[in-house]
C-alpha positions, 0 to 999 in steps of 0.5 A: 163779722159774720151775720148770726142766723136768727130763727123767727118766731113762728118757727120757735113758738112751733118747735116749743109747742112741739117739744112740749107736746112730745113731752107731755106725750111722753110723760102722760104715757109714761105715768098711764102705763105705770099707774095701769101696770101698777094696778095689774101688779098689786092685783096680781101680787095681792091675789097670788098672796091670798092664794099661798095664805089658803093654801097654807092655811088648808095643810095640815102642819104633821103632814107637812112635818112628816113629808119634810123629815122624809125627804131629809132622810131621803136627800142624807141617805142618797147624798151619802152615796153619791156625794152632794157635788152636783156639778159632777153628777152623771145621769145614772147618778141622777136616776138614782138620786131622784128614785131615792125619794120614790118612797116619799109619794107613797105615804098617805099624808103625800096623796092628801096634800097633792090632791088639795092642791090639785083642787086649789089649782083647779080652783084659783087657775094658777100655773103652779102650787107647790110646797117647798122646804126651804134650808139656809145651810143648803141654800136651797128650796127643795120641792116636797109636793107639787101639785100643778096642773097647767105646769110640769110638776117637779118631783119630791127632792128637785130643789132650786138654789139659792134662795133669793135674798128677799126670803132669805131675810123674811127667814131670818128675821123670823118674820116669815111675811115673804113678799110676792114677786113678779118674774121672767122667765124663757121657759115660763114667760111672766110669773107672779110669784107668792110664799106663806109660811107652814108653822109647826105647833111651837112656831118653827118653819116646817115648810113654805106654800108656793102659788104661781100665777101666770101674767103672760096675757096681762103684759100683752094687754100692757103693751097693747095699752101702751100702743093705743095710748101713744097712737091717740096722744100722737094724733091729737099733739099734731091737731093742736100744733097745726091750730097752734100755728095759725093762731100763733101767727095771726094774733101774735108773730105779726102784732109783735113784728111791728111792735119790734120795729117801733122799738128799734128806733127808741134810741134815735126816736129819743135823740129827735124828740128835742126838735120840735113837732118829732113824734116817735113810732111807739107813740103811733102804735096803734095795735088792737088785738084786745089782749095782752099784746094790745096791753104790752103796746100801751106799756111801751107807749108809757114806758117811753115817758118814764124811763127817763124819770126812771134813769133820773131816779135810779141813783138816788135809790140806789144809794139809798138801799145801799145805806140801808143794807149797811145799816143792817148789816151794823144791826146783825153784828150789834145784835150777834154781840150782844149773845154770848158767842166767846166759847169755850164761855167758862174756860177756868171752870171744869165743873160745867160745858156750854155752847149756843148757836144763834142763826136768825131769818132775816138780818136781825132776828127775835130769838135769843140765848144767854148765859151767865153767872149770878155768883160763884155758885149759881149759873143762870141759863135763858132760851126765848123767842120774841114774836115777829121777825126783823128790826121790831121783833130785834129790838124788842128782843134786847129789852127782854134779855137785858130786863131778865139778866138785869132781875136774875142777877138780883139772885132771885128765883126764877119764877120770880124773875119772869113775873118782874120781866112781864110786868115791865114788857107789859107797859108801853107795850103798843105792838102787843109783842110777846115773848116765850121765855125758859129760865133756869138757874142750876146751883154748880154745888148741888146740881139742883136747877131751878127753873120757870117756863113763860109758854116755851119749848119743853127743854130735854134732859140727857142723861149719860146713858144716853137715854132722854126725858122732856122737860114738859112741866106746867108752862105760864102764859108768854112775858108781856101778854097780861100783868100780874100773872104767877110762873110755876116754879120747878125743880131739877136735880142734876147728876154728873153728866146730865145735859140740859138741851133748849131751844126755839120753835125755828127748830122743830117747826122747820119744813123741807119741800114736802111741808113736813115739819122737823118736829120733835120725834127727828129733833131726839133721834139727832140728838141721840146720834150726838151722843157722847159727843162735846156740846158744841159738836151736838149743837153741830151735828143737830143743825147738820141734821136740820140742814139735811131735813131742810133741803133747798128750802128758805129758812123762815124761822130764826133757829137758836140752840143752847146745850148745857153739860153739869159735870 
């Protein structure tokens, strides 16, 4: 068999070290250049935004208006003569196309606005400032007056197209808050770019103020950044690998070289050890190197001893875990039983549409959802959550939901029900559980639901037209918190197609890895997504929602649904 080339440790801890260094380098030079280039650019982008704002701001609206309606005259006039296929204009036709709009630069209003810009061009020592009518049927932006001093200014009718999609939608949309951008550009190089709107009295888009501002010196100072910052990491990855290296080798490579060696003959150490007077190397170690390679020394010296305890233990643990996981595993499925979970639950009634989900943290959970018909007439609904997770909370959980089917079957109210329920939690109660309770009982004649809530989630009420409501009436205490306590009663009327959503605080207390909560505001639009759907694909398409929200994270909190329809 060929020998495998084996790379030592020196060599590896060094290229390790080394391919961190470089990334490090590399992302801290990266982050560097992109917060030093992100503040340069808002900078920028912000002044260049402020500067369009006053120059907006210092135009007169019936000037604009007057230069504007000008050039459209003089682009239909010339347009109607020469035709609008550019593409195919000769240079005499141009020539005429531009002295077309001469009579523009006469009018009064024309001298006012160039020289304004030409004192805020002196004045803010942009490249350009310019206003331009903007027209989404042309999809052009066509110069009216530009008055750029470090720049070549264009004259009244030269026009850019097409307009870029960003402006395009501000115009749209109405909002007119165009965003400043940055561009590059051969002729130009680097342009930050911003736009403020020109209103007429009414609120019209008259025209658009245009300010260029210059960075070409700002991205060389980027660059030069961006040189010394890599140049200064380089030099000090490459000190600290060389002082790596030899710490490295003195205070680890060599101590563990020996460590390895003892290790290698455990086995053979192991079968000798019967003989009388055999030591083995490990227990001749003697490495003092005050840290943790002195420590992992003492720990292999004592792992000697106990490996064999160990071995002889491992069996029986073993087997014990795994009588444990099967009795678990019989408590899920005990306590899934025990929920309804046959759907659809009422198949011959077509006077009502219910489902539920249960889905708990651990192999059993807290959380429980029941349903069930009193009589004929009267149907009963419970959401509750016990507190605590696992087997206790498990069990305490099936004496609450049989104590309240076992007093709502009695056709008492709800109100009334919970009282009894707390009152019988409340003896014996050692571990101060406590249970947060929703109970509702909806007479399937009338639509009248009355219902009582032991400090649980506010349900909501859909309606079918979509819109919703919660539920969030006065709330009692939690059931076995204090004997004697009342519960407010409350009342609902039901219509056709109203919906009735419960559910635990596992839903909205639910947390992605930015340790945002679901919370309520997502757990509605998911419902309103569910609109028009069976319940059991709302119930669905929710947990999808959650799911999403959720990612990757744990679930550390038993998430029960319940969806009600009255039909």
């Amino acid at each position: 068999m060929k020998k495998q080339w084996k790379m030592s440790l020196n060599v590896k801890m060094i290229l390790m070290v080394g391919f961190l260094a470089v990334v490090v380098t590399t992302v801290a030079a990266l982050i560097s250049y992109r917060v030093y280039s992100s503040a340069f650019d808002s900078y920028y982008q912000s002044m260049a935004k402020s500067q369009a704002d006053a120059q907006a701001a210092m135009l007169d609206e019936r000037d604009v208006a007057e230069i504007q309606a000008a050039v459209k005259s003089c682009y239909g006039q010339v347009t109607g003569e020469l035709g609008t296929d550019f593409d195919h204009y000769s240079d005499e036709d141009w020539a005429q196309y531009y002295d077309a709009f001469a009579s523009v630069k006469e009018l009064d209003s024309y001298q006012m606005i160039h020289d304004t810009q030409q004192e805020l061009a002196e004045s803010f020592g942009v490249e350009s400032i310019y206003i331009c009518y903007l027209d989404l049927d042309w999809d052009c932006a066509m110069y009216l007056v530009d008055g750029s001093i470090s720049a070549e200014p264009c004259e009244p009718g030269v026009f850019d197209a097409p307009i870029i999609p960003e402006v395009r939608a501000c115009i749209e949309n109405g909002t007119y808050d165009f965003p400043a951008y940055i561009t590059n550009y051969d002729e130009y190089g680097w342009l930050c770019t911003a736009a403020a709107p020109v209103l007429s009295e009414d609120g019209a888009l008259l025209a658009v103020a245009y300010v260029d501002v210059s960075m070409n010196d700002v991205m060389e100072s980027k660059a030069a950044f961006l040189r010394l910052l890599v140049g200064v990491l380089t030099a000090i990855e490459t000190v600290l690998i060389v002082l790596w290296y030899m710490f490295i080798s003195r205070m680890i490579v060599k101590p563990v070289n020996r460590l390895a060696a003892a290790t290698a003959s455990f086995v053979e150490d192991r079968e000798r050890q019967g003989s009388e007077g055999a030591v083995s190397a490990i227990s001749q170690l003697d490495i003092h190197t005050g840290d943790e390679i002195e420590h992992l020394s003492d720990a292999v010296r004592t792992m000697e001893k106990q490996i064999n305890d160990y071995i002889d233990h491992l069996t029986a643990i073993t087997a014990e875990k795994e009588r444990i996981g099967a009795e678990l595993n019989v408590a899920t499925q005990i306590q899934a039983d025990m929920l309804p979970s046959i759907f659809p639950a009422f198949p011959e009634r077509r006077d009502l549409d219910i489902y539920a989900s249960m889905n708990p943290a651990k192999e059993v959970g807290g959380d429980f959802y029941d349903f069930f018909l009193i009589n004929e007439n009267k149907l009963a609904i419970v959401m509750a959550d016990v507190s605590g997770k696992g087997v206790p909370a498990a069990l305490f959980m099936v004496i609450a939901k049989t104590l309240i089917k076992n007093q709502a079957m009695m056709d008492l109210p709800p109100e009334v029900v919970l009282e009894h329920v707390n009152n019988q939690l409340c003896e014996g109660n050692q571990e101060n559980f406590f249970v947060t309770a929703w109970l509702g009982i909806v007479d399937m004649n009338t639509g009248v639901m009355d219902y009582a809530n032991a400090g649980h989630n506010p349900p909501i009420l859909i309606h079918p037209d979509g819109s919703m409501e919660w539920m969030k009436n006065i709330s009692g205490l939690v059931l076995a918190a204090m004997e004697g306590l009342p519960y407010t009663p409350h009342r609902q009327q039901l219509q056709h197609g109203d919906r009735i959503y419960l559910y635990t605080d596992g839903v909205t207390e639910a947390i992605n890895k930015n340790e945002e909560a679901f919370g309520e505001k997502r757990l509605q639009e998911a419902l309103e997504r569910m609109q028009g759907n069976a319940v059991c694909e709302s119930i669905s398409g929710v947990r999808m929602s959650l799911n999403q929200f959720v990612g990757e994270v744990d679930q550390f909190d038993d998430i029960t649904m319940l969806e009600f329809e009255y039909k």
